[in-house]
DSSP file (Angstrom, degrees, kcal/mol; ACC not computed):
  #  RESIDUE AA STRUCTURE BP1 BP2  ACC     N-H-->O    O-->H-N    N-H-->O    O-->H-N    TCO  KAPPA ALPHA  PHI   PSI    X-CA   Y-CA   Z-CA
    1    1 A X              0   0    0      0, 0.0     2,-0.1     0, 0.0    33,-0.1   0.000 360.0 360.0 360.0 125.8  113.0    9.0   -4.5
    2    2 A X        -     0   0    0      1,-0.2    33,-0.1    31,-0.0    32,-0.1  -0.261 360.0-110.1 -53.4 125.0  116.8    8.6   -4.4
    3    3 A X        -     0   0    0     29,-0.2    -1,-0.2    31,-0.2    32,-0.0  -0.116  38.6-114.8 -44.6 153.3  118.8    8.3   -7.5
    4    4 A X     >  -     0   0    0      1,-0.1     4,-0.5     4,-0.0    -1,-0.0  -0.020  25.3-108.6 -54.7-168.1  120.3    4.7   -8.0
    5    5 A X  H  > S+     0   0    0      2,-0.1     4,-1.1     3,-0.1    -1,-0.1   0.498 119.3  54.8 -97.9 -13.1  123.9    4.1   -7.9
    6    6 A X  H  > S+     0   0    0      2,-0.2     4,-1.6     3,-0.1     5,-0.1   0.823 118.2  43.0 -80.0 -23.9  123.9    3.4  -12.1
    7    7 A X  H  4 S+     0   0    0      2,-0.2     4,-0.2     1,-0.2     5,-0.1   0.925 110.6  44.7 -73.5 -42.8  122.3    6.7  -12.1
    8    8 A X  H >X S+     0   0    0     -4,-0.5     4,-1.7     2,-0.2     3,-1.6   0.927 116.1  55.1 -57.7 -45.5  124.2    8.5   -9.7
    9    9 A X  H >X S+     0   0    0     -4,-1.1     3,-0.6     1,-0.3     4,-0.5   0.928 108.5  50.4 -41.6 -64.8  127.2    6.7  -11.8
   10   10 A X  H 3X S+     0   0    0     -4,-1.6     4,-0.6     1,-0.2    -1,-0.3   0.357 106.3  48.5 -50.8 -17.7  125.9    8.2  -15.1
   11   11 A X  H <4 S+     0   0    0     -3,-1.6     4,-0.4    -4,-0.2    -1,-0.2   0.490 113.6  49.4-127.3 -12.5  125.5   11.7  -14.3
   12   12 A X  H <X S+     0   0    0     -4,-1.7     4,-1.3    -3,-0.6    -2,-0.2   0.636 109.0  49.1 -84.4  -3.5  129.1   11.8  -12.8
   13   13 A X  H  X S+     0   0    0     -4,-0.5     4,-2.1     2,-0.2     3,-0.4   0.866 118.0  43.2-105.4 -66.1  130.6   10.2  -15.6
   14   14 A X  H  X S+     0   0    0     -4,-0.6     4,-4.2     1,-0.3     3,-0.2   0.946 112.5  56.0 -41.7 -45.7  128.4   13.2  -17.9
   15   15 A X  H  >>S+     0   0    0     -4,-0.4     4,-3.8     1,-0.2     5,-0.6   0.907 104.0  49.9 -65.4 -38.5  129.4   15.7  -15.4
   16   16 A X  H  <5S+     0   0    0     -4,-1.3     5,-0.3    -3,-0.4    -2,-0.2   0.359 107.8  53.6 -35.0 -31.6  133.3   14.9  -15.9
   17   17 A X  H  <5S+     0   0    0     -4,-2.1    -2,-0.2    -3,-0.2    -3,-0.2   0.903 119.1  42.9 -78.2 -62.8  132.9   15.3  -19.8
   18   18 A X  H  <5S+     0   0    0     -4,-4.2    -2,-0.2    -5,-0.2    -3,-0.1   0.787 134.1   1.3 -58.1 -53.6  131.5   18.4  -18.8
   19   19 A X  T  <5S-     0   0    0     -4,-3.8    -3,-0.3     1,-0.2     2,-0.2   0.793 101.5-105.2-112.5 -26.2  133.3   20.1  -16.2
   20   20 A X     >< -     0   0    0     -5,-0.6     4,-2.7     1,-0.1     3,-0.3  -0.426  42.2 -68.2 133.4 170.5  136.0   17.9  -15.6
   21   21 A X  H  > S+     0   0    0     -5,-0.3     4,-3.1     1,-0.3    -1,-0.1   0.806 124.5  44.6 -69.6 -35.7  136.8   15.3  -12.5
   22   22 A X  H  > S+     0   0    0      1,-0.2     4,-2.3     2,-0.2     5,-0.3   0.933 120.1  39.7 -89.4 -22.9  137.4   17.9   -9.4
   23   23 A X  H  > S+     0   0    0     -3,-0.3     4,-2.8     2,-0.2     5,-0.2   0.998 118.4  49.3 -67.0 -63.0  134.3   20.2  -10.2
   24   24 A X  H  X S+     0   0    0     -4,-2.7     4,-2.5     1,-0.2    -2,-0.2   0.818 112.1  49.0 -15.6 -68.3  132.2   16.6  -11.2
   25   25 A X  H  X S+     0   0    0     -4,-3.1     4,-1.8     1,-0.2    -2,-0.2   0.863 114.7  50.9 -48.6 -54.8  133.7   15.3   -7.4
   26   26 A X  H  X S+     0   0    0     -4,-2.3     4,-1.9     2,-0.2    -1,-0.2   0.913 110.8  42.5 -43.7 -49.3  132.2   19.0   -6.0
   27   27 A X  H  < S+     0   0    0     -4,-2.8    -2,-0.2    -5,-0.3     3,-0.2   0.995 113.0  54.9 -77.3 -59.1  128.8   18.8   -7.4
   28   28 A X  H >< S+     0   0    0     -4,-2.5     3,-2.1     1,-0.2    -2,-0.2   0.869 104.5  54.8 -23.1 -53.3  128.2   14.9   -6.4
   29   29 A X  H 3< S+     0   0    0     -4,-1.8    -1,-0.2     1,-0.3    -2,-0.2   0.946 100.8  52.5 -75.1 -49.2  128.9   15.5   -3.4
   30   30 A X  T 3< S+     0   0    0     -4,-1.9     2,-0.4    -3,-0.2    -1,-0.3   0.567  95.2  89.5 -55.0  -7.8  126.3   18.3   -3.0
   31   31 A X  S <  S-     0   0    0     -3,-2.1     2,-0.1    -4,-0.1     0, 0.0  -0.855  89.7-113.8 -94.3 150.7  123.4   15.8   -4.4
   32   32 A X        -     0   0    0     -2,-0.4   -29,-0.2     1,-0.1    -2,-0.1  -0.406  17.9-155.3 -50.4 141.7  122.0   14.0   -2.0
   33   33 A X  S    S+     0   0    0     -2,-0.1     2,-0.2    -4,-0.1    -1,-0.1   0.513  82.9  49.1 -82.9 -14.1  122.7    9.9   -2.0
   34   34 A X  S    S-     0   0    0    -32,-0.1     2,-0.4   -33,-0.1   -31,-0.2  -0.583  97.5 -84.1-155.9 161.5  119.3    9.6    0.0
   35   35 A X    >   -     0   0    0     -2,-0.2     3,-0.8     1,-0.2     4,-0.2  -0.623  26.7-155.1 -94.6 128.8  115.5   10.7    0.1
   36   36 A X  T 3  S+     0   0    0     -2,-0.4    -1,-0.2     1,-0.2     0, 0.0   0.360  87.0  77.1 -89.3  14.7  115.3   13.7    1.6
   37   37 A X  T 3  S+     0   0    0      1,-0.1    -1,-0.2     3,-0.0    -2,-0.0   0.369  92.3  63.7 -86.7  -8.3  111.8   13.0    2.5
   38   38 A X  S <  S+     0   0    0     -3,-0.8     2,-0.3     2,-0.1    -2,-0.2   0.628  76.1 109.0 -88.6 -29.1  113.5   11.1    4.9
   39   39 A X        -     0   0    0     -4,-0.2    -3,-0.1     1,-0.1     0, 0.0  -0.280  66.2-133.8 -58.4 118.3  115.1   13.7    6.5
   40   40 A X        -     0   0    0     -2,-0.3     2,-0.3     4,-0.1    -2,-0.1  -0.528  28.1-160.2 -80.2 167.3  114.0   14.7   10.0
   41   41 A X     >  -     0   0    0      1,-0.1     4,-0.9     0, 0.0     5,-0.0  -0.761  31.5 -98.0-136.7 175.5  113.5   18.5   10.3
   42   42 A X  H >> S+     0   0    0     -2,-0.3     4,-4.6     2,-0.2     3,-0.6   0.931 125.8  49.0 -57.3 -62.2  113.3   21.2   13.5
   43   43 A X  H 3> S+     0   0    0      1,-0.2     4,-1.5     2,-0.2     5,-0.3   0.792 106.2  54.5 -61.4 -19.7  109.5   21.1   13.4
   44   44 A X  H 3> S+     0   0    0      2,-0.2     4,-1.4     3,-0.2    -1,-0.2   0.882 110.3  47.7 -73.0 -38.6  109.6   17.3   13.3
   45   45 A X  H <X S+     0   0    0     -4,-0.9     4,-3.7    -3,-0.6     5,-0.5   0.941 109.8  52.0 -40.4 -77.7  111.7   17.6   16.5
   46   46 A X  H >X S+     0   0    0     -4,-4.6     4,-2.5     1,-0.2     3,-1.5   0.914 112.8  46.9 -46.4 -78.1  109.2   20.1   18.1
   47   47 A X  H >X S+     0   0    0     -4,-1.5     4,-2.4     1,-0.2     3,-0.6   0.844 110.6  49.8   3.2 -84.4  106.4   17.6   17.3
   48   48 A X  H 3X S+     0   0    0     -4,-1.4     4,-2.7    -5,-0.3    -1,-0.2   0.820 115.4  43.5 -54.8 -39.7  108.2   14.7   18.7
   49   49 A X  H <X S+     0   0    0     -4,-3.7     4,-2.6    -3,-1.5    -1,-0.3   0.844 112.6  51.7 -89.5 -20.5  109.0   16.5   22.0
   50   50 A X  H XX S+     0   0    0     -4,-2.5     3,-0.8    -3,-0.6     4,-0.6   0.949 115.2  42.6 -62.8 -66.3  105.7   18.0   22.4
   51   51 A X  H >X S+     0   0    0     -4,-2.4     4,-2.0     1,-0.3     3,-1.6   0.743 109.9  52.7 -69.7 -45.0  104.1   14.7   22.0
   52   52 A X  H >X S+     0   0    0     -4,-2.7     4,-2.6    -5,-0.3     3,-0.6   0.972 107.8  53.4 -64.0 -61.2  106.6   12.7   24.1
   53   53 A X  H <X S+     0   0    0     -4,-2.6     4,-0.7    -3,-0.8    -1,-0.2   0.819 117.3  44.8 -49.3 -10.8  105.9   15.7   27.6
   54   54 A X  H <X S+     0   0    0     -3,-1.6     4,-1.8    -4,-0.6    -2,-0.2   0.830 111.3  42.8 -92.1 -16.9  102.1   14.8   27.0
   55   55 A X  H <X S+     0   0    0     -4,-2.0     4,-1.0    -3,-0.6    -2,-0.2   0.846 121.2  45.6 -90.4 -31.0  102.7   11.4   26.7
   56   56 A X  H  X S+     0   0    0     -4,-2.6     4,-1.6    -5,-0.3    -2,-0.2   0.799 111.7  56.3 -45.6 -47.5  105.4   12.1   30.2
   57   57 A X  H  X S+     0   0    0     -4,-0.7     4,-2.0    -5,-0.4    -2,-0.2   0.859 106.8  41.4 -76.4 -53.9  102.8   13.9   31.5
   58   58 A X  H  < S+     0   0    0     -4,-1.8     4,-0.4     2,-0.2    -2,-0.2   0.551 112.1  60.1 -74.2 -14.3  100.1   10.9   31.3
   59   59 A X  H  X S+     0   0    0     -4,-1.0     4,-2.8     2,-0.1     3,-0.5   0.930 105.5  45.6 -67.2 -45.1  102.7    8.6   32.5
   60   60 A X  H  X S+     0   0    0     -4,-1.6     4,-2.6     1,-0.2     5,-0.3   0.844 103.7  59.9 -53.6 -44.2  103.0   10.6   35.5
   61   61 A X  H  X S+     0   0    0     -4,-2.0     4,-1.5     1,-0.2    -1,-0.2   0.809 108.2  46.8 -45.2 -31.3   99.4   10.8   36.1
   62   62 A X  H  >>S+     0   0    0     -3,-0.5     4,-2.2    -4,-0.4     5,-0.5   0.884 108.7  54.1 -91.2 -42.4   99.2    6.9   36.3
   63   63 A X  H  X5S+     0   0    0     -4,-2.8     4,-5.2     2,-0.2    -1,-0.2   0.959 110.3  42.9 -56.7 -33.0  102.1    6.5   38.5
   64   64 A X  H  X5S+     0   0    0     -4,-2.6     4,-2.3     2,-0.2    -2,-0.2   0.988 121.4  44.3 -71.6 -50.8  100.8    8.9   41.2
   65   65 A X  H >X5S+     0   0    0     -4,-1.5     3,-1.8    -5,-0.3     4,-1.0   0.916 113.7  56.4 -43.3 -79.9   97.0    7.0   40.5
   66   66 A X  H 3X5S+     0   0    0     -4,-2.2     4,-1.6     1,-0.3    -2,-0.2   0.741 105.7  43.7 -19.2 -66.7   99.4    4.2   40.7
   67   67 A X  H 3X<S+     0   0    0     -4,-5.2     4,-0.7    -5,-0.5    -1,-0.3   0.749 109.4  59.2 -77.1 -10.7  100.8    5.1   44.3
   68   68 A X  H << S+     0   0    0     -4,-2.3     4,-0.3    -3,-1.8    -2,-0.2   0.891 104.0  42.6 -56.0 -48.5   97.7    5.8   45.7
   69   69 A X  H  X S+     0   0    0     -4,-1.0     4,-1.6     1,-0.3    -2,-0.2   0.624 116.1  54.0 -91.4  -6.2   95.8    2.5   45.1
   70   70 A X  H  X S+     0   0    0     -4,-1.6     4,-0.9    -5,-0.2    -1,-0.3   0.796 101.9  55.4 -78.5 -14.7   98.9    1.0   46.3
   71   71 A X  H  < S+     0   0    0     -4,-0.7    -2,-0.2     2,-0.2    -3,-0.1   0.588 107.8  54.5 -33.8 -31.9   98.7    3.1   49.3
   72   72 A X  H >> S+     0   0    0     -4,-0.3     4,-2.2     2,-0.2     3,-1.6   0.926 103.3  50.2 -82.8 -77.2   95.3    1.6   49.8
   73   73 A X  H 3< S+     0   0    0     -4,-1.6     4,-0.4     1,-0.3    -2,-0.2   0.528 102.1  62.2 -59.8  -2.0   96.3   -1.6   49.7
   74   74 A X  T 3< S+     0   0    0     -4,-0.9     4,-0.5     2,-0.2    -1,-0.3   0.728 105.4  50.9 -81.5 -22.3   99.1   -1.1   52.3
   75   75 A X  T X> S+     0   0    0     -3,-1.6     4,-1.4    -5,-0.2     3,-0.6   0.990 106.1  51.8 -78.1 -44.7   96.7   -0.2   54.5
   76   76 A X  H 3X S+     0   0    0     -4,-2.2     4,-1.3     1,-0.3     5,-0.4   0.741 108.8  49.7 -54.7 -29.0   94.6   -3.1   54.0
   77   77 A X  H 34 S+     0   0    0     -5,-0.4    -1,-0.3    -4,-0.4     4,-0.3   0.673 106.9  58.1-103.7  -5.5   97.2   -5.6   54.5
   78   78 A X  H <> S+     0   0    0     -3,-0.6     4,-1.5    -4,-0.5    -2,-0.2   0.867 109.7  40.6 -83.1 -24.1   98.1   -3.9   57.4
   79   79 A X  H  < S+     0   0    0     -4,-1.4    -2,-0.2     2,-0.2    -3,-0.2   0.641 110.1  58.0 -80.4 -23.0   94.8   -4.3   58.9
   80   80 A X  T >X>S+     0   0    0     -4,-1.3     3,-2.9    -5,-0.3     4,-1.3   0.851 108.8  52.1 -79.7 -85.4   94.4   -7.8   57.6
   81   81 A X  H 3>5S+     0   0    0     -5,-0.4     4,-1.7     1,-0.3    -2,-0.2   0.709 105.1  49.3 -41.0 -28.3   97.5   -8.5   59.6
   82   82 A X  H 3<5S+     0   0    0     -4,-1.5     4,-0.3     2,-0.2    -1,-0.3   0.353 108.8  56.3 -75.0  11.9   96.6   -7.1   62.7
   83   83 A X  H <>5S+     0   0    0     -3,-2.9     4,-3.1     2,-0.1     5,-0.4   0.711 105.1  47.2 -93.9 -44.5   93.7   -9.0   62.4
   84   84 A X  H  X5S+     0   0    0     -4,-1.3     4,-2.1     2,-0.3    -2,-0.2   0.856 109.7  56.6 -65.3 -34.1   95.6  -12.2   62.0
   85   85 A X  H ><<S+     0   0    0     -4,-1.7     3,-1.5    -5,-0.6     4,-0.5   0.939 112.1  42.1 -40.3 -77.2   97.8  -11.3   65.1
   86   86 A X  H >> S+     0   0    0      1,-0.4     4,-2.7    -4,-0.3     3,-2.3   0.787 116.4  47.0 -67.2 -70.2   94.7  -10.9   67.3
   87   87 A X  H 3X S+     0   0    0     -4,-3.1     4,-2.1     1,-0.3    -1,-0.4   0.783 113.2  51.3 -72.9 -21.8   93.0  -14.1   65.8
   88   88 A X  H <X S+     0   0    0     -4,-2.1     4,-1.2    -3,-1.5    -1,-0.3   0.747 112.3  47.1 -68.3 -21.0   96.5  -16.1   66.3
   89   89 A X  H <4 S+     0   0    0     -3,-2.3     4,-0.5    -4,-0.5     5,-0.2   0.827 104.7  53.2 -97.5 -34.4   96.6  -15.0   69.7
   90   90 A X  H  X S+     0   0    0     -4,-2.7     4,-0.6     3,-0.2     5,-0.4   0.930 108.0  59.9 -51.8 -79.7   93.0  -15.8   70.6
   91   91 A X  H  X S+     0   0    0     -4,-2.1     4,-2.9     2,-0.2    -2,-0.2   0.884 113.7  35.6 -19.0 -54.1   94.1  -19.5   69.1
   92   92 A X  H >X S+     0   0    0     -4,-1.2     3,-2.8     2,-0.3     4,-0.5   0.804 113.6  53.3 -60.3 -92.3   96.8  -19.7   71.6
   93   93 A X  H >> S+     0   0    0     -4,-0.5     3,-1.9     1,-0.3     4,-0.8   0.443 117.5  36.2  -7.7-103.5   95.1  -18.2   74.1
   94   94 A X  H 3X S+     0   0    0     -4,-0.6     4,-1.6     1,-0.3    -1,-0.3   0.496 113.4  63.2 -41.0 -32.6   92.1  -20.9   73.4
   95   95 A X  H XX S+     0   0    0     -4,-2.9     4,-1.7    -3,-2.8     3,-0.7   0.967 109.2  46.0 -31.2 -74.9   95.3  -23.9   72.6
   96   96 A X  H <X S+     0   0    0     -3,-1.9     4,-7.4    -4,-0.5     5,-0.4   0.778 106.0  46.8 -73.8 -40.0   96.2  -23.3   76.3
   97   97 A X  H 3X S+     0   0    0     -4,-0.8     4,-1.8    -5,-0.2    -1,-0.3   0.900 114.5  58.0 -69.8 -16.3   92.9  -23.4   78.2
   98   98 A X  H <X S+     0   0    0     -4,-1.6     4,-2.9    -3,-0.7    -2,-0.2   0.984 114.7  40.3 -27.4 -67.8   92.5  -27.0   75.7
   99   99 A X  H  X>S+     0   0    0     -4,-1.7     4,-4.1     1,-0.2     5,-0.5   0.914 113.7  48.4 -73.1 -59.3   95.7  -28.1   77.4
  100  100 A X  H  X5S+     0   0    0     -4,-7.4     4,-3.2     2,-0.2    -1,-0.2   0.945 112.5  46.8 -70.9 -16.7   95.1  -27.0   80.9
  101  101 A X  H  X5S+     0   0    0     -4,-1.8     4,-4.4    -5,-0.4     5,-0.4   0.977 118.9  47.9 -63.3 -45.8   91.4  -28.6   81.3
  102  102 A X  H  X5S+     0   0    0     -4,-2.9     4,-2.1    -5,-0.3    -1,-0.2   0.947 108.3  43.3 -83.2 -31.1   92.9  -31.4   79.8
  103  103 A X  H  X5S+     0   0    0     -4,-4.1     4,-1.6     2,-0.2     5,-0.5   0.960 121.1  52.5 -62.1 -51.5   96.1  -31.8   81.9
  104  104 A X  H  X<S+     0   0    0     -4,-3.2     4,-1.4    -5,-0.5     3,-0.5   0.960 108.3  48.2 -49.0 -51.3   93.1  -30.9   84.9
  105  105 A X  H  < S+     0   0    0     -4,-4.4    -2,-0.2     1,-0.2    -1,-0.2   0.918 111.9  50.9 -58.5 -45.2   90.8  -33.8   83.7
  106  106 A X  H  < S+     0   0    0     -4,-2.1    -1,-0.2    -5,-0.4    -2,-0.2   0.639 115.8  36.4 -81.9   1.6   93.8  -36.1   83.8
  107  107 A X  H  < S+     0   0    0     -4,-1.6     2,-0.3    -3,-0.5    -1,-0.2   0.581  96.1 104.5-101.8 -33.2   95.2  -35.4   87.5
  108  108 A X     <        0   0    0     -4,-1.4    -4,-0.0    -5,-0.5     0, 0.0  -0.632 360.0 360.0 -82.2 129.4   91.6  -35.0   88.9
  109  109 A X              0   0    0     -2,-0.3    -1,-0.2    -3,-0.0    -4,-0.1   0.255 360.0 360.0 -50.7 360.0   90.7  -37.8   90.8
C-alpha cells in the first residue's frame, strides 16, 4: 500500500534533519509514490500475449466458420433467385397467353 503524501512529507522532512536536503531529494525520489503491486511485470506481459494469440486464434476460427455459413447462404440465395427468374418468367409467359385469348375472344366473331 502506498505511503500518503503526510507520510511521504514526514519522512522527507526526518530525512533532511538527517542527511540534509540534496541526499533527502535523492532517496525520495528512489521510494516509490505508488503500489508496486500495481506494477505490470515481463511475465505479466508474457501472460497477456499468450492469452490474447489464443483468444486471436478462436477469433479466427469463427470468422472462417463464419465465411463458410455465409458461403452457404450465397448459394442459397442464388438458387432462390433463379428460381424467382424462372417463376417470373412463366408469369409473363402465362400474362401473355391471358392477353392473347382475350384480345382472340374479343375480335372473334
Amino acid at each position: 500500500m502506498p505511503a500518503s503524501e503526510a507520510a511521504r512529507h514526514d519522512l522527507y522532512n526526518g530525512l533532511t534533519e538527517l542527511l540534509g536536503p540534496q541526499r533527502a531529494e535523492t532517496l525520495m525520489a528512489a521510494l516509490p509514490a505508488y503500489d508496486t503491486s500495481d506494477l505490470v511485470t515481463k511475465s505479466d506481459l508474457a501472460l497477456f500475449g499468450t492469452e490474447m494469440r489464443a483468444e486471436m486464434s478462436e477469433l479466427g476460427a469463427r470468422v472462417s466458420q463464419l465465411e463458410v455459413r455465409m458461403t452457404a447462404v450465397e448459394s442459397a440465395l442464388v438458387a432462390i433467385n433463379l428460381r424467382l427468374d424462372r417463376m417470373f418468367l412463366a408469369l409473363v409467359g402465362g400474362l401473355i397467353v391471358i392477353v392473347a385469348a382475350m384480345i382472340g375472344t374479343a375480335f372473334m366473331p
